[in-house]
C-alpha positions in Angstrom: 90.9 123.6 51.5 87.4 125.2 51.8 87.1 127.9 53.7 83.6 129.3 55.2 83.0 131.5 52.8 83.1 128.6 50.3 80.1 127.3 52.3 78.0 130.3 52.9 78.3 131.0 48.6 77.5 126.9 47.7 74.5 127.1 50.3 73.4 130.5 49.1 73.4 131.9 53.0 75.6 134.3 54.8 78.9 133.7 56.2 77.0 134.7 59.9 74.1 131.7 58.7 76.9 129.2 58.2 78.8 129.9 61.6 75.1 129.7 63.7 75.0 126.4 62.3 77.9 125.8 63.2 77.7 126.5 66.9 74.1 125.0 67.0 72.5 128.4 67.5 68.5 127.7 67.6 67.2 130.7 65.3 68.2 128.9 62.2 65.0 127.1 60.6 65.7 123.2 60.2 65.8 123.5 56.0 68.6 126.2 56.2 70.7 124.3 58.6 70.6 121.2 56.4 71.3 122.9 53.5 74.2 124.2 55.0 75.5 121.0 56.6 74.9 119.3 53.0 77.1 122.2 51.6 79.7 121.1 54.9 79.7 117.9 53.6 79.9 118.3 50.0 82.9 120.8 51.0 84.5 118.7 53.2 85.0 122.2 55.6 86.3 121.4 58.4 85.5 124.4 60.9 88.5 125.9 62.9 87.9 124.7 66.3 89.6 127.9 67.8 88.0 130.2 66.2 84.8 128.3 66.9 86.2 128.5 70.8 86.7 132.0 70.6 82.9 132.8 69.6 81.7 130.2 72.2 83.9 131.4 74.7 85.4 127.8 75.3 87.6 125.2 74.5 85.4 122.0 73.7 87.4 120.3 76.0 86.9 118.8 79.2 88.7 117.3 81.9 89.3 114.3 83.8 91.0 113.4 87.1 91.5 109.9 88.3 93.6 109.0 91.1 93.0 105.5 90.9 94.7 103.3 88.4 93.6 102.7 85.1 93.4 98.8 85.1 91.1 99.1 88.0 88.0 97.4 86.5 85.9 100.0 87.9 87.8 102.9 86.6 87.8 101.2 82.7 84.1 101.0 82.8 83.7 104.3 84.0 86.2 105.9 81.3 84.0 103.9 78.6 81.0 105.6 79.5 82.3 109.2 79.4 83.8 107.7 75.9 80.2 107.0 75.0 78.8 110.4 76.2 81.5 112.5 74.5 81.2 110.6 71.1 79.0 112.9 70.0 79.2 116.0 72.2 81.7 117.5 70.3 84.0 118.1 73.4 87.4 116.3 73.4 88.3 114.5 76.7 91.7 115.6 78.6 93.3 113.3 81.1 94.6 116.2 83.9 97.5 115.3 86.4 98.2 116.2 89.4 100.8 116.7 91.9 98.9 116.8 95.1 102.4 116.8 96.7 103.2 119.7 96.2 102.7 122.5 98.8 102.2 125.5 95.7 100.3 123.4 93.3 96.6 124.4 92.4 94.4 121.7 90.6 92.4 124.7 89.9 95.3 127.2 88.1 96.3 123.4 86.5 92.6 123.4 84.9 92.7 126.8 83.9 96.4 126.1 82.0 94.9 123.6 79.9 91.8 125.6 79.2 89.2 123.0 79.9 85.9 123.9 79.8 85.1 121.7 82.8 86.4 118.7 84.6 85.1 115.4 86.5 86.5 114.0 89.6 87.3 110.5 90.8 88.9 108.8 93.9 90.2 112.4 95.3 89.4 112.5 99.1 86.8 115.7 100.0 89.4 117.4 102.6 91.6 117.8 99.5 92.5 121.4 98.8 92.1 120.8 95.3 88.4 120.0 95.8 88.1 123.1 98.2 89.4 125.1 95.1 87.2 123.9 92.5 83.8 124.1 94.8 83.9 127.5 95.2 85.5 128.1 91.6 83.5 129.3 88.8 85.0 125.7 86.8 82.0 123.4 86.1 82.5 120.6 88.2 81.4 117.0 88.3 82.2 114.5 91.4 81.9 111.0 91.1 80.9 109.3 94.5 82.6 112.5 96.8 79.1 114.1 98.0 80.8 117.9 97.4 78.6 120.8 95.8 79.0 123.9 95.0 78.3 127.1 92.9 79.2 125.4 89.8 80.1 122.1 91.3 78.0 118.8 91.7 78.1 115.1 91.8 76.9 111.9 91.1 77.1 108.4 93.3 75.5 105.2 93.7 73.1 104.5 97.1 76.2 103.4 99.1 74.9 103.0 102.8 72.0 100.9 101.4 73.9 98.7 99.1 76.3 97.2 101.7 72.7 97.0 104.0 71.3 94.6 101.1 74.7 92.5 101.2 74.4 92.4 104.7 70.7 90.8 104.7 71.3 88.5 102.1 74.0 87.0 104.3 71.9 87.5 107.3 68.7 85.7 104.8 70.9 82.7 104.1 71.4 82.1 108.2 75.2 83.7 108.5 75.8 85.2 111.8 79.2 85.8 111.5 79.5 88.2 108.8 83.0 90.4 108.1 83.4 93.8 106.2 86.3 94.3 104.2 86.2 97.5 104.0 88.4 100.6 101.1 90.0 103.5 102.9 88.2 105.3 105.4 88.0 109.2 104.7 86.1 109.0 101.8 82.4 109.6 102.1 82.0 106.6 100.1 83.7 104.2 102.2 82.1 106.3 105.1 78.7 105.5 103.8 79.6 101.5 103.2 81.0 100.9 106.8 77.7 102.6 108.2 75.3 100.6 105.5 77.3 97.5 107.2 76.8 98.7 110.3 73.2 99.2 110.3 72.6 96.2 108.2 74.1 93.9 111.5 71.8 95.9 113.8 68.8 95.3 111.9 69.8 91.4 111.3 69.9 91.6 115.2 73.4 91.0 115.1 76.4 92.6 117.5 78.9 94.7 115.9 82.0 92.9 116.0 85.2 95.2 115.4 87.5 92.1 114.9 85.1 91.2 111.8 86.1 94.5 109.8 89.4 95.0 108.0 90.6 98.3 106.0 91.9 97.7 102.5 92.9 99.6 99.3 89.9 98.5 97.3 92.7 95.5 95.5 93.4 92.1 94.8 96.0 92.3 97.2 94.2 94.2 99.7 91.4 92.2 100.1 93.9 89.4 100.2 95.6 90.4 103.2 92.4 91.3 104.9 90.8 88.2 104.4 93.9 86.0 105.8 93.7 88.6 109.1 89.7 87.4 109.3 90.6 83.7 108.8 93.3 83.8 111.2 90.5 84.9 114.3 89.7 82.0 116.7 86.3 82.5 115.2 86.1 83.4 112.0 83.1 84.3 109.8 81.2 82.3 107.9 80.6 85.5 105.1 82.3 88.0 104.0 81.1 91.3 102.1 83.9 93.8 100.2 84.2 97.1 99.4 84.8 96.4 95.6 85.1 93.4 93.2 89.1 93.2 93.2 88.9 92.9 96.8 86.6 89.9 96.9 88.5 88.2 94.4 91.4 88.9 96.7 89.4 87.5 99.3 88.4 84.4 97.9 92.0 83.4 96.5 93.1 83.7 100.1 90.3 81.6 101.3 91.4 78.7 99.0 94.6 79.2 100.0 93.4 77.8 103.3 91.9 75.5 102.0 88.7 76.1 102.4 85.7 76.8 99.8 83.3 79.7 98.6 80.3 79.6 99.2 80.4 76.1 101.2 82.5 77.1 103.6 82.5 80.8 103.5 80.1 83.4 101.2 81.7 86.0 99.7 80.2 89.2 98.5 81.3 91.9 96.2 81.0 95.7 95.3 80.6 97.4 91.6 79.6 94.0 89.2 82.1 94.8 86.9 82.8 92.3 83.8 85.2 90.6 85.5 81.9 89.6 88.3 80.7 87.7 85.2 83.4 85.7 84.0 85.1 85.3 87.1 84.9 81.5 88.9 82.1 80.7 90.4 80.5 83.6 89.5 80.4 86.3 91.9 77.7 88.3 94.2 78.1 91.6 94.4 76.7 95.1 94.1 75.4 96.3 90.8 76.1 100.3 90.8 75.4 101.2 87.2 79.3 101.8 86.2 78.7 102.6 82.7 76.0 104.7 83.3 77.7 107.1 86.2 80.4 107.8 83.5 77.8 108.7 81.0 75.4 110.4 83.3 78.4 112.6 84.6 79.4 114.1 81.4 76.0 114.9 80.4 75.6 117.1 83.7 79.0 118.6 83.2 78.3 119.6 79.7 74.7 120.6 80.5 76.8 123.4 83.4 79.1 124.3 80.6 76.9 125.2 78.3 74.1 127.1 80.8 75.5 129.1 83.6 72.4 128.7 85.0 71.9 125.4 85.2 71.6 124.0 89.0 74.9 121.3 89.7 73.3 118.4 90.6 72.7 115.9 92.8 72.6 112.4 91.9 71.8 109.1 93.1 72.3 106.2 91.0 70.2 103.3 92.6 72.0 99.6 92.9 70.8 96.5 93.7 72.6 93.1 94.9 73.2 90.8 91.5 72.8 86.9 93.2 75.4 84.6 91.6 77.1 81.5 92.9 79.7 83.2 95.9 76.9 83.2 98.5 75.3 79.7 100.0 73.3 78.9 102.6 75.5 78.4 106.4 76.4 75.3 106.6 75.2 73.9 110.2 78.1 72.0 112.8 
């Protein structure tokens, strides 16, 4: 096996040369550091990643925490963009645990036992202690959609308050004036955000605010299932529904067939994330778009950009969405 002596003595450099290449140092001109990657290559060196940590200080690794299931559409297409960002990064990607149960655990000590060189964060409620612990941690952080910053911590989200306003007025456009929210789990500032986007959006349709018309769910098929048959079951239900995530409108709309009624005729249904499934799914469904792929991607490239400068600023980011028309929204129909 080569070593990286081997490398610096077939590419005629010194064994300090070889390692700056190496570790992408910038005072190496551009025909040395090919030479030396050709002599990598003809090699076959493979450089000891340890080592390589212990000049750099770090692990190439990072960390991520998701609390919400796997098979959750949005959670896939999230996981596939931090996929893509990593792919040629050179960081590894480490799926952390937790056990937020437990009085004496530390998400933060739990990070620093597996060495990561930073970590993003998904679906973990701000009043956490965990998040308390990594905001005012040296750790690199990056949130997704939980509006928390600090030293070394920022995070990334999509326009929540006026995406669910855009459902809202489409709704309100098509002549509905009995439109529903089926809300995910209030605490979050995310689902904060959406219940207030709905909000406003009824007020500026000139439309009452109707407790009775908004239902709390888990952001799932079943979820929005159960809070959809509560809104059906009102001696006046609505006419259109808007939900807190795709799963929850599909939910939604299985439970409107179920009695026996149609979407859009009957009732319009709306959607939040426009994952794949909002493609394929039949009829196809409205919902909105909030750039999935691209938060995943976006969120490592910050994270890595903290790792690697300790003076780099932890962002702020707000991922614009728009509403994606389809065929789950109609006009009223008039009695």
């Amino acid at each position: 096996m080569a070593s990286i002596h081997d490398v610096a003595k077939h590419a005629g450099v010194s064994v300090a040369t070889v390692s700056k290449v190496i570790n992408n140092y910038p005072d190496v001109s551009d025909k040395t550091r090919k030479k030396v990657n050709k002599a990598i290559d003809h090699l076959r060196y493979q450089p000891n990643v340890v080592a390589r940590g212990l000049v750099k200080r770090r692990s190439w690794t990072v960390g991520v925490l998701l609390t919400v299931p796997f098979t959750n559409p949005f959670v896939s297409e999230l996981l596939e963009g931090i996929k893509t960002a990593l792919e040629n990064s050179g960081y590894d990607l480490v799926r952390l645990s937790t056990r937020f149960d437990d009085p004496n655990y530390s998400f933060l000590k739990h990070c620093r036992s597996r060495n990561v060189d930073g970590v993003v964060v998904f679906g973990v409620d701000k009043d956490n202690r965990g998040v308390d612990e990594l905001i005012h941690s040296d750790l690199p952080t990056m949130f997704v959609d939980t509006d928390q910053v600090g030293k070394r911590a920022g995070y990334i989200t999509t326009d929540n308050h006026n995406a669910i306003r855009m459902a809202v007025s489409h709704l309100s456009e098509l002549g509905h004036r009995k439109i529903a929210y089926i809300s995910g789990t209030l605490g979050p500032s995310m689902a904060n955000l959406r219940l207030e986007g709905y909000r406003a959006g009824i007020r500026e349709s000139g439309l009452e605010y109707n407790p009775s018309y908004m239902e709390v769910c888990d952001y799932s098929f079943d979820g929005g299932s159960q809070a959809a048959r509560k809104l059906l079951e009102l001696p006046n239900p609505p006419t259109g529904i808007i939900c807190a995530s795709d799963m929850s409108a599909f939910g939604a709309i299985q439970e409107i067939e179920r009695h026996g009624l149609s979407v859009p005729e009957d009732i319009s249904v709306i959607g939040f994330d426009n994952t794949y499934y909002a493609q394929v799914f039949k009829p196809g469904l409205t919902t909105v778009n909030q750039n999935i792929f691209n938060i995943g991607v976006r969120s490592i490239e910050f994270l890595i950009a903290m790792v690697e400068n300790a003076e780099y600023s932890p962002p702020v980011i707000m991922e614009p969405s728009h509403l994606v028309i389809r065929h789950t929204t109609a006009k009223v129909q008039t009695v």
